[in-house]
C-alpha positions, -999 to +999 in steps of 0.1 A: +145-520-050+147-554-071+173-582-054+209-583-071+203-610-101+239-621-093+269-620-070+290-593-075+327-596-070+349-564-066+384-557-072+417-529-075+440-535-105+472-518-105+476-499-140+500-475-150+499-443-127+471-454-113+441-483-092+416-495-111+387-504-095+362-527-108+334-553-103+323-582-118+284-600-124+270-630-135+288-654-164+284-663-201+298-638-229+322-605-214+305-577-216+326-547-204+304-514-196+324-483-195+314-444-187+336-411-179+327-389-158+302-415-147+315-446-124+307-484-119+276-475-098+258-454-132+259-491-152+244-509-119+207-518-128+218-521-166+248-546-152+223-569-133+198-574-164+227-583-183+244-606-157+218-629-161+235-644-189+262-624-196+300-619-178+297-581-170+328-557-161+319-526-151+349-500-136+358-465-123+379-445-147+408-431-133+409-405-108+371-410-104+352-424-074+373-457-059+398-461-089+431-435-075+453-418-090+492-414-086+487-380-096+460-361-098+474-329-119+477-360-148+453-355-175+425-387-178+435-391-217+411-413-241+444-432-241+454-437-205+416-447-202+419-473-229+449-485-215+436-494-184+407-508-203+431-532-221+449-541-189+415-550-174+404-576-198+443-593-201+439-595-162+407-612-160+417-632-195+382-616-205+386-608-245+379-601-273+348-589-254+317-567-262+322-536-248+295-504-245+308-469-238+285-436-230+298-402-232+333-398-223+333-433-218+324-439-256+355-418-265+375-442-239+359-477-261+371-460-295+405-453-279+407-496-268+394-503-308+423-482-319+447-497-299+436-531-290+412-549-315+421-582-308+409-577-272+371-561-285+351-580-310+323-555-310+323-518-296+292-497-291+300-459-284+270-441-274+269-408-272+306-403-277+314-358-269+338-355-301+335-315-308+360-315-328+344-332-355+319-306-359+323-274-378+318-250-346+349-270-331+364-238-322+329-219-305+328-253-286+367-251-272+357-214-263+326-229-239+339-261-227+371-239-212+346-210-200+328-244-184+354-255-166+368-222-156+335-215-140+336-250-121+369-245-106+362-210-096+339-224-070+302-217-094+296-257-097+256-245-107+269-217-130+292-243-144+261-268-148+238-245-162+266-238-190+269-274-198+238-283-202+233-253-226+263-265-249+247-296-246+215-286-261+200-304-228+168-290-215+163-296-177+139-281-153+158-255-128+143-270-100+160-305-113+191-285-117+193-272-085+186-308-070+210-323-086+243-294-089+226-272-058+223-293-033+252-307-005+275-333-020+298-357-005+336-354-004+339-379-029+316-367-052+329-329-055+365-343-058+352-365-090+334-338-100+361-312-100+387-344-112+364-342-144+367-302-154+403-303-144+420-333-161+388-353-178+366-330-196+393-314-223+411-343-233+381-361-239+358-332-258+393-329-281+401-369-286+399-370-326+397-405-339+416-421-358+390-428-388+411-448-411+422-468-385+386-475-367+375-486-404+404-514-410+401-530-376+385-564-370+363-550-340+326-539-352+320-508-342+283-490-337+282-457-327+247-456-309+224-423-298+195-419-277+161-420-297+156-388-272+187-370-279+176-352-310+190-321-313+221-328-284+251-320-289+261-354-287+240-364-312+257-340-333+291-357-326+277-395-330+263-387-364+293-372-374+313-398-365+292-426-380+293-404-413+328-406-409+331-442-407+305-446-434+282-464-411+246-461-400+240-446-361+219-473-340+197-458-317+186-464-284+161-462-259+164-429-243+183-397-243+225-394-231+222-418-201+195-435-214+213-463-199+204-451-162+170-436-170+150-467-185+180-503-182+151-523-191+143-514-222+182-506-230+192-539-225+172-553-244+182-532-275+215-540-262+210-576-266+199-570-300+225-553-313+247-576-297+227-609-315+236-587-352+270-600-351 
């Protein structure tokens, strides 16, 4: 495993309802890397190419991982999650900042534009799940709640296999049964259930607020994985860049790209980031 490229300082904020933990690399320009269900330790290798030259924040969203909750029957809203976004960067005086969001993360970055331009100057959602933007919306609804009715019930790999076949994802059942099969920590089945119970809803139903996203002063790029054709989520990111009248950017990869191949994502990262 490659040496950290920079020190890595960790902190617990105190947000509304809630402890946000987070962790900060290297120095230059903020970048602030965000992900829901996925923590601070999904963005790791990505954070350390970028650190090199770049202030990097990377967190656990609410309820997930090190970042408790006050209550854990509280939904983990698009807002709450932006909130605590917000709060982040005004604590460490770290805006208006760059900020990448995949998945239910990318749903948390449009909720921070929406609410707090001033703090972003340019927001990159990747991958962001926003069914209701596409015409099946209501098939969709019907799955994601049979999803996370089969999670709760106790089937985590019936719940899996379901999701991935919403998500148009194609995975070997061997690599499925490694990944949901297998024994978990404590932690890591309390995130996971966290996410069907309170995450996974209010994020698939966030709808954005496309009048406002088009008259703020943060850029916003709504990004897909060059790999992701067909996805559900790459149903939802065109649709939303149609809706903004706005090109998709792609990058290397499929959904978590990011984790799969860093190198080569951070370096259309700093791309994108250099079109400002």
């Amino acid at each position: 495993m490659n040496q950290p490229t920079a020190s890595v300082t960790a902190g617990v904020l105190r947000v509304r309802d809630a402890r946000l933990y987070y962790e900060v690399r290297g120095q230059g320009p903020v970048v602030l890397l965000v992900g829901a269900p996925m923590d601070a330790r999904s963005f790791e290798p990505l954070a350390e190419l970028l650190a090199t030259d770049h202030t990097v924040l990377t967190t656990d969203p609410r309820g997930i991982n090190r970042s408790e909750v006050d209550d854990r029957d509280q939904d983990s809203t698009a807002e709450l999650r932006a909130s605590d976004l917000s709060a982040l960067l005004a604590h460490l005086d770290a805006g208006p900042a760059a900020v990448l969001g995949s998945s239910g993360g990318a749903v948390s970055v449009l909720a921070l534009a929406q609410a707090h331009p001033d703090q972003v100057h340019t927001v990159i959602a990747h991958e962001p799940p926003l069914d209701e933007l596409l015409d099946d919306r209501d098939e969709l609804r019907e799955r994601t709640e049979d999803i996370i009715a089969t999670h709760l019930s106790g089937d985590v790999l019936g719940a899996a296999r379901k999701f991935l076949a919403v998500a148009n994802i194609e995975l070997p059942d061997e690599v499925v049964e490694q990944i949901w099969g297998g024994q978990h920590s404590e932690q890591d089945i309390a995130d996971a259930d966290y996410q069907h119970a309170r995450m996974m809803r209010p994020t698939t139903r966030w709808i954005p607020d496309v009048e406002r996203l088009r008259s703020v002063s943060s850029r916003i790029v709504v990004g897909i994985g060059e790999a992701s054709g067909g996805q559900l989520c790459e149903r939802t990111s065109l649709a939303l860049a149609a809706s903004l009248g706005i090109e998709a950017t792609r990058f290397p990869g499929d959904h978590v790209g990011f984790a799969e191949d860093p190198v080569a994502f951070a370096g259309r990262l700093r791309a994108v980031l250099g079109e400002r």
